[in-house]
N, C-alpha and C positions, 0 to 999 in steps of 0.2 A: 765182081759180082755184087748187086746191089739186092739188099732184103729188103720188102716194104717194113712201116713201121710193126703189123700184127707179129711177121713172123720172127723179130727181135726181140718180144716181149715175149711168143711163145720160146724163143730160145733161152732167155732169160728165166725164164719161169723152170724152163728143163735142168737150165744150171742147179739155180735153188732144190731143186726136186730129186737130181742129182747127188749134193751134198746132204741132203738130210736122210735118203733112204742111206748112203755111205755109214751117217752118223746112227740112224736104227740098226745098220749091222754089229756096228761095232758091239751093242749094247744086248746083240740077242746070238752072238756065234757060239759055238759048242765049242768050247774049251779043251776036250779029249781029242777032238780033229784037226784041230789049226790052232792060229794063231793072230793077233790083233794088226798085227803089219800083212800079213797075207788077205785079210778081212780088207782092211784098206786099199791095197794095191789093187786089189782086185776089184771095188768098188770105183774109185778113181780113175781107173786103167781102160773101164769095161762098162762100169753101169752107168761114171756122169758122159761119155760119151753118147751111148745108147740114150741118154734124157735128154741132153741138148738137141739130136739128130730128130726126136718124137716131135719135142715140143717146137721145132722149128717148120718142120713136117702138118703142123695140126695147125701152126702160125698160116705160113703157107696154103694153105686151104684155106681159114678163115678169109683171107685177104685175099682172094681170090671169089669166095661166092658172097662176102658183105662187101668188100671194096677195100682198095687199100689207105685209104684214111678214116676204117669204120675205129678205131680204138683212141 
């Protein structure tokens, strides 16, 4: 399967966006409910997937109605 180049940099982009909201969980979980590894696994596991599949998604689109050599 081949991705033009938008929808690589939007997946790229979901990666990064992926790790930093991982990295704001870590920094803001309620400590009486869980725990720092369950905070992670579960960011990791669930939400950089869900970023990558958005921003690849929104790539995809872009390069589809500006072209795929518009970036």
């Amino acid at each position: 399967m081949r991705f033009s180049k938008p929808a690589l940099m939007g997946a790229g982009l979901g990666f990064a966006m992926g790790i930093a909201f991982t990295v704001f969980a870590l920094f803001q979980y309620d400590r009486t409910e869980t725990n720092a590894r369950d905070v992670a696994i579960t960011g990791l596991l669930i939400g950089l997937p869900f970023s990558v599949l958005i921003g690849l998604a929104i790539g995809g689109l872009w390069s589809r109605y500006m072209g795929p050599n518009s970036l």
